[in-house]
C-alpha positions as CSV (number, residue, x, y, z in Angstrom):
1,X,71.1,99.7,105.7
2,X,74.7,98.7,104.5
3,X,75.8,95.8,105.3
4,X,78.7,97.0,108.2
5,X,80.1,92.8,108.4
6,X,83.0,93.9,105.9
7,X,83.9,97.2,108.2
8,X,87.0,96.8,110.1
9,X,86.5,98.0,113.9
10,X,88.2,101.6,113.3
11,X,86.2,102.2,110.7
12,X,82.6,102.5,112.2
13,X,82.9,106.0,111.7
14,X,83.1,105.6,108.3
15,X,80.7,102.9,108.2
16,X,77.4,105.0,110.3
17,X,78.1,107.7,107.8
18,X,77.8,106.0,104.8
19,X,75.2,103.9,106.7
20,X,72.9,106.8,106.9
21,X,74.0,107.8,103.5
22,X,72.0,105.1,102.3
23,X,69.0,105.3,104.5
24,X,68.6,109.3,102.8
25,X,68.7,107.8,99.8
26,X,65.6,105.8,99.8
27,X,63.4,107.7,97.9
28,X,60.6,106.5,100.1
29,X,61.8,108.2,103.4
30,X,60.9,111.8,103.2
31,X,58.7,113.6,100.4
32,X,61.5,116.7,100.5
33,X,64.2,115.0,98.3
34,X,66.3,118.6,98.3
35,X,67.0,118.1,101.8
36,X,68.2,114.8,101.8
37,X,70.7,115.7,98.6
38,X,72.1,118.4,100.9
39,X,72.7,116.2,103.8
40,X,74.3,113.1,101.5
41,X,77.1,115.5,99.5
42,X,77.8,116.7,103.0
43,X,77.7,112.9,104.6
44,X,79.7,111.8,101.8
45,X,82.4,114.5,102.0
46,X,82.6,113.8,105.8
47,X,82.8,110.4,105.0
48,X,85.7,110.8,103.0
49,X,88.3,113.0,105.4
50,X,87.3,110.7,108.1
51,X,88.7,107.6,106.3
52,X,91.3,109.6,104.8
53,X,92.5,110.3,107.8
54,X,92.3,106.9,109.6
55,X,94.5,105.6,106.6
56,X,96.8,108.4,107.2
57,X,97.6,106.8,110.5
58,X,97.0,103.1,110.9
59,X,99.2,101.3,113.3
60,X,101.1,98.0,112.1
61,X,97.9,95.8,113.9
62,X,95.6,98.0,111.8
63,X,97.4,97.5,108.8
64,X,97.2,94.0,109.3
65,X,93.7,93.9,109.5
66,X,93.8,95.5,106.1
67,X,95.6,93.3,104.4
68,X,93.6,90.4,105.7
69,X,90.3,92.5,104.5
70,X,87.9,89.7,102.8
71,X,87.5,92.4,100.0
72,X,90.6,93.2,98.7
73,X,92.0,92.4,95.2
74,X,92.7,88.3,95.2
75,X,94.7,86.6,92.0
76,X,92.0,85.9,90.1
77,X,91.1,89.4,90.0
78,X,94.8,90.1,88.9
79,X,95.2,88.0,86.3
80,X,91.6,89.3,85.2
81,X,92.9,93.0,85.2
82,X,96.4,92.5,84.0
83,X,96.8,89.2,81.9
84,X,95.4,88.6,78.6
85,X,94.8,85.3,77.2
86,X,95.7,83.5,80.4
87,X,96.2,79.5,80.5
88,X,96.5,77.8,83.7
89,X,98.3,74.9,84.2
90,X,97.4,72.2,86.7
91,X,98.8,69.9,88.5
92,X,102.4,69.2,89.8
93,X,103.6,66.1,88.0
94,X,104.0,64.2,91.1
95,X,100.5,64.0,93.0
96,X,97.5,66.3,92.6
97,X,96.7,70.0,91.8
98,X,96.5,72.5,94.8
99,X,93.8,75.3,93.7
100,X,95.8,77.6,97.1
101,X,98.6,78.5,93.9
102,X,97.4,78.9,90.9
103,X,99.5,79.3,87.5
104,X,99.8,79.5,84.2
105,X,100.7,81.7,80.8
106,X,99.5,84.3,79.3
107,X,100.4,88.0,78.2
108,X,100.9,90.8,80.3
109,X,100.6,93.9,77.8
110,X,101.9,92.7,75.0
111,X,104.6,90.7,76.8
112,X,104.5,86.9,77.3
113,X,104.7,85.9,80.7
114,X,104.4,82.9,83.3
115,X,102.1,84.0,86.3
116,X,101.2,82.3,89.7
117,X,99.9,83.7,93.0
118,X,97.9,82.5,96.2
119,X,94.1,82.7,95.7
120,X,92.4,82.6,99.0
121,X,88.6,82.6,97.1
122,X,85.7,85.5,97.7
123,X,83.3,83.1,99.6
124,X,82.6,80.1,102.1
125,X,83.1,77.6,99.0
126,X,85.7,79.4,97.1
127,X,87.8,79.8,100.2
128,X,87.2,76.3,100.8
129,X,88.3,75.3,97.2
130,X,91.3,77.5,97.9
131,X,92.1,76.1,101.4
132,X,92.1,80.0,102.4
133,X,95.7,80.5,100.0
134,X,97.4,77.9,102.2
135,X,99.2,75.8,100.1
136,X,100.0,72.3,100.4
137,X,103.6,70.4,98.6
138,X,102.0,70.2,95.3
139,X,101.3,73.9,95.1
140,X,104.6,74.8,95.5
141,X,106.2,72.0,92.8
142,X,103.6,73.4,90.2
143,X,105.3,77.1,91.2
144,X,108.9,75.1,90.3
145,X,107.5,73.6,87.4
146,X,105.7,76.5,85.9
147,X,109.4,78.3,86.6
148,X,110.7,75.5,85.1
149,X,108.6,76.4,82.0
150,X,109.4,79.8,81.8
151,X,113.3,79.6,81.9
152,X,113.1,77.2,78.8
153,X,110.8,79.3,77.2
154,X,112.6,82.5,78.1
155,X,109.6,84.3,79.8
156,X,109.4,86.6,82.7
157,X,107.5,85.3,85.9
158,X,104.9,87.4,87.8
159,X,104.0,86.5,91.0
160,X,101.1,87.3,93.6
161,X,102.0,86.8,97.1
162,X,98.9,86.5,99.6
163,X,98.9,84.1,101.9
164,X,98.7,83.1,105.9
165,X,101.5,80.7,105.4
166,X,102.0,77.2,104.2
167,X,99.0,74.7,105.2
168,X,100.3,73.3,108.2
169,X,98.4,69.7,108.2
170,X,99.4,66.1,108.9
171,X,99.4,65.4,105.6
172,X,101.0,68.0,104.2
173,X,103.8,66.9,106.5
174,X,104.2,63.6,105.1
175,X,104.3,64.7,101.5
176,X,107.6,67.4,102.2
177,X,105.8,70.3,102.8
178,X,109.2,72.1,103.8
179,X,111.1,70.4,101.2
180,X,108.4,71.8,98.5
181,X,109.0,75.2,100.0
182,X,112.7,75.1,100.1
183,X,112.8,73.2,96.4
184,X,110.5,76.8,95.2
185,X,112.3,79.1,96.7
186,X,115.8,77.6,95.6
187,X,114.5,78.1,92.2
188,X,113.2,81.2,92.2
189,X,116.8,82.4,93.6
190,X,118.3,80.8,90.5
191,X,115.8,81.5,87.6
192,X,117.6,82.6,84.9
193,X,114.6,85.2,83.5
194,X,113.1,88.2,85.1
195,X,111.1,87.7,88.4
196,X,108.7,90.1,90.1
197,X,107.0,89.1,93.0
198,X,104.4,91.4,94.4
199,X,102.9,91.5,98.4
200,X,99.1,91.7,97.9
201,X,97.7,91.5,100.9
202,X,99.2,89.0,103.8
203,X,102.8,87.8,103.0
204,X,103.2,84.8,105.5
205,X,106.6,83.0,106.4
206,X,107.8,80.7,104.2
207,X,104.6,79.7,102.1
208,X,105.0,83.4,101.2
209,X,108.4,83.7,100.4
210,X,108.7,80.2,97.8
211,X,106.6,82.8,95.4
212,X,108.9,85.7,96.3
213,X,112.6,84.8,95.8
214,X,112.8,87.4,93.1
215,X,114.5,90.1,91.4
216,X,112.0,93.1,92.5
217,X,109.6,92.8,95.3
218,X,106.9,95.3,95.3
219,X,104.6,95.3,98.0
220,X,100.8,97.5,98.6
221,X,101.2,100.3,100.9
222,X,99.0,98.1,103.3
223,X,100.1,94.3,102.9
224,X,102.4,92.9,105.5
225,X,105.3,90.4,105.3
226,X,106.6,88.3,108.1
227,X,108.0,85.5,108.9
228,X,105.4,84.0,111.3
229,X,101.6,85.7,112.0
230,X,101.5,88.2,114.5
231,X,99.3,86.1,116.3
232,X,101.7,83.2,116.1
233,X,104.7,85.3,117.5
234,X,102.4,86.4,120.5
235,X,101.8,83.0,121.3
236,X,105.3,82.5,121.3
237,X,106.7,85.1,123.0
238,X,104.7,86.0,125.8
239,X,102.1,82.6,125.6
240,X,98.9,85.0,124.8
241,X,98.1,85.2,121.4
242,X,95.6,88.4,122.3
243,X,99.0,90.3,122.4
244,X,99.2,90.4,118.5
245,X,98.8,93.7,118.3
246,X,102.2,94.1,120.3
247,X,103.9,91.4,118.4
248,X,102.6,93.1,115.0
249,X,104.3,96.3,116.1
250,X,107.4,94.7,117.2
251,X,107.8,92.9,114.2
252,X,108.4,95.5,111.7
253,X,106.0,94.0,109.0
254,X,104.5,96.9,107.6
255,X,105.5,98.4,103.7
256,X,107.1,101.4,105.2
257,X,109.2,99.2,107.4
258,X,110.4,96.7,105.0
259,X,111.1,99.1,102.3
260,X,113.2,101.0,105.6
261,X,115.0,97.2,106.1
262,X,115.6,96.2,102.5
263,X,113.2,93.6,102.2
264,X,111.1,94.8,99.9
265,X,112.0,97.7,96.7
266,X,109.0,99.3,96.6
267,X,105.9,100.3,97.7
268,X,102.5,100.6,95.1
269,X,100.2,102.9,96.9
270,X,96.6,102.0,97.6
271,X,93.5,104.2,97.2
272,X,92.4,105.9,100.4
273,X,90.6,102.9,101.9
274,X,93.0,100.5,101.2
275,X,92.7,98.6,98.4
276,X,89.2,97.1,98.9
277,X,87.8,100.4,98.6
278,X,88.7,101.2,94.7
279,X,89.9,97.2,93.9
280,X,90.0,98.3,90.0
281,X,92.3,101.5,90.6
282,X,94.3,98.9,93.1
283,X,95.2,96.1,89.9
284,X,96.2,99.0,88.1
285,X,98.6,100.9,90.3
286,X,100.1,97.5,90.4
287,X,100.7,96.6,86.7
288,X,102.5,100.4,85.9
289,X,104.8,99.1,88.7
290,X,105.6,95.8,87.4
291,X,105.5,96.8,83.9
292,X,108.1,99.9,84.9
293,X,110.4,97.2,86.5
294,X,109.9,94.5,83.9
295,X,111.3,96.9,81.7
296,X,115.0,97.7,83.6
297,X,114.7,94.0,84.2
298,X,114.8,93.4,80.7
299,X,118.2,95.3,79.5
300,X,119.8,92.6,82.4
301,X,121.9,89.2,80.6
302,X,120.7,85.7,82.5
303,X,123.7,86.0,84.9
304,X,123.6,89.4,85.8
305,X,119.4,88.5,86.8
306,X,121.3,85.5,88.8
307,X,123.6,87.8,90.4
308,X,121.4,90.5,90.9
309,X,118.7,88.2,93.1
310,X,121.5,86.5,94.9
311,X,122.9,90.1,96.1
312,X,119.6,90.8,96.7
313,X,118.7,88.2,99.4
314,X,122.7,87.6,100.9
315,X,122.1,91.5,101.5
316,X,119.4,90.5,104.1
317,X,120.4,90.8,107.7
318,X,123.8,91.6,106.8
319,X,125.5,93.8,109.4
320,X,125.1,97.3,107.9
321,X,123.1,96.3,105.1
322,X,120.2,98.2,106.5
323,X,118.1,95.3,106.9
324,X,117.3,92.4,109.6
């Protein structure tokens, strides 16, 4: 049988299709093996429409769910897919290395780049190595000192963004945990080479947006970015965090919405399934994006990057800006 843990809830369907799929194709179940062929091409083409259209109409809690899906694309998998030669770079100068950001160079075809993103890991003791993407103060001074690096070198930063938020803890606290956050995102805004962030999967508050003050921000066609976990703005609004799905659709944090509001440029479209489904088709949708807006990026002076970003963001909320 296959393993169903990894299914989200609207897609059992899916999941006792492709579940008897692979009970037909135990050669040891039946001595006709025609009739089981017949029954699997139609299973699997059954299989197909049905998730095709769930995906086609997946409500902002769903969509959540997807971009918290254990299976989809992490950083590692990026920089794997899209980086050649990469060097990471530890450590933030000041206290310790945080493994929730990781960083480094490396060349992003053919072009030299600085890269960092939020790994959240692929099991218990990755995750736990990873603190589930949740970043502590010295994650987010290696982001300003590996932006640091690239404006002296003159190299355009790539970013990853997928992450619950900023790790929360005591003593996070009492190193400047909001300091940390405020310091990265101040320098993202004034980075004087190209800066692409992209919204992998969960883009939470502001441990999500110290990687994301950039020039372009893509995001997946099912990643979300808020400013605080549906979940969190239950608990907040109506003291019942089992009302995130109502928060998540208040919210406006899906892709569609954001690219609506001006938070985001542009949406990279997933494979039917969401990006866990096809995770190698996924990395790639997403490096022709960034390499097609590395390259306006590119004809653009130092200032005019400056200027552009600033607009950018001052844009946000603005009264008939489009966005909130």
């Amino acid at each position: 049988m296959i393993d169903q843990r990894h299914y989200l809830d609207f897609e059992r369907p899916v999941a006792d299709l492709e579940a008897r799929i692979e009970e037909l194709s135990d050669p040891l179940a039946t001595d006709d093996l025609e009739a089981p062929a017949v029954e699997m091409k139609a299973l699997r083409q059954a299989a197909q429409e049905i998730r095709a259209r769930i995906y086609r109409r997946l409500d902002p809690w769903q969509k959540t769910q997807v971009a918290r899906h254990p299976d989809r694309p992490h950083f590692s998998q990026y920089v794997a897919g899209l980086i050649e030669d990469f060097v990471e770079l530890r450590g933030d100068r000041k206290f310790a290395d945080d493994q929730a950001i990781i960083g480094g160079l490396g060349r992003f075809r053919g072009q030299g780049v600085v890269v960092m993103g939020h790994e959240k890991g692929d099991d218990t003791a990755s995750r736990v190595e990873h603190n589930f993407g949740m970043a502590r103060p010295e994650g987010y001074r290696k982001s300003v000192r590996l932006m640091d690096l690239a404006e002296q070198f003159g190299l355009p930063v790539l970013s990853f963004v997928d992450t619950a938020g900023a790790y929360p803890g005591l003593d996070a606290e009492e190193r400047g945990q909001s300091e940390a956050i405020a310091r990265s995102t101040e320098r993202g805004l004034t980075l004087r080479t190209p800066f692409i962030a992209t919204i992998t999967g969960e883009g939470g508050s502001g441990g999500a947006i110290a990687l994301a003050a950039a020039n372009k921000v893509l995001i997946l066609e099912h990643s979300i970015y808020s400013v605080i976990s549906p979940e969190g703005c239950a608990s907040i609004l109506w003291r019942d965090s089992a009302r995130a799905k109502d928060a998540a659709e208040a919210m406006k944090i899906t892709a569609q919405d954001l690219l609506k509001l001006k938070v985001v440029d542009r949406i990279v479209p997933e494979p039917v399934g969401g990006a866990h489904s096809d995770p190698a088709a996924t990395v790639k949708a997403v490096g022709d994006a960034i390499e097609e807006e590395l390259k306006a990026l590119t004809l653009l002076s130092s200032d005019q990057l400056v200027e552009q970003r600033a607009a950018r963001f001052y844009a946000i909320g603005r009264a008939g800006s489009g966005a909130i």
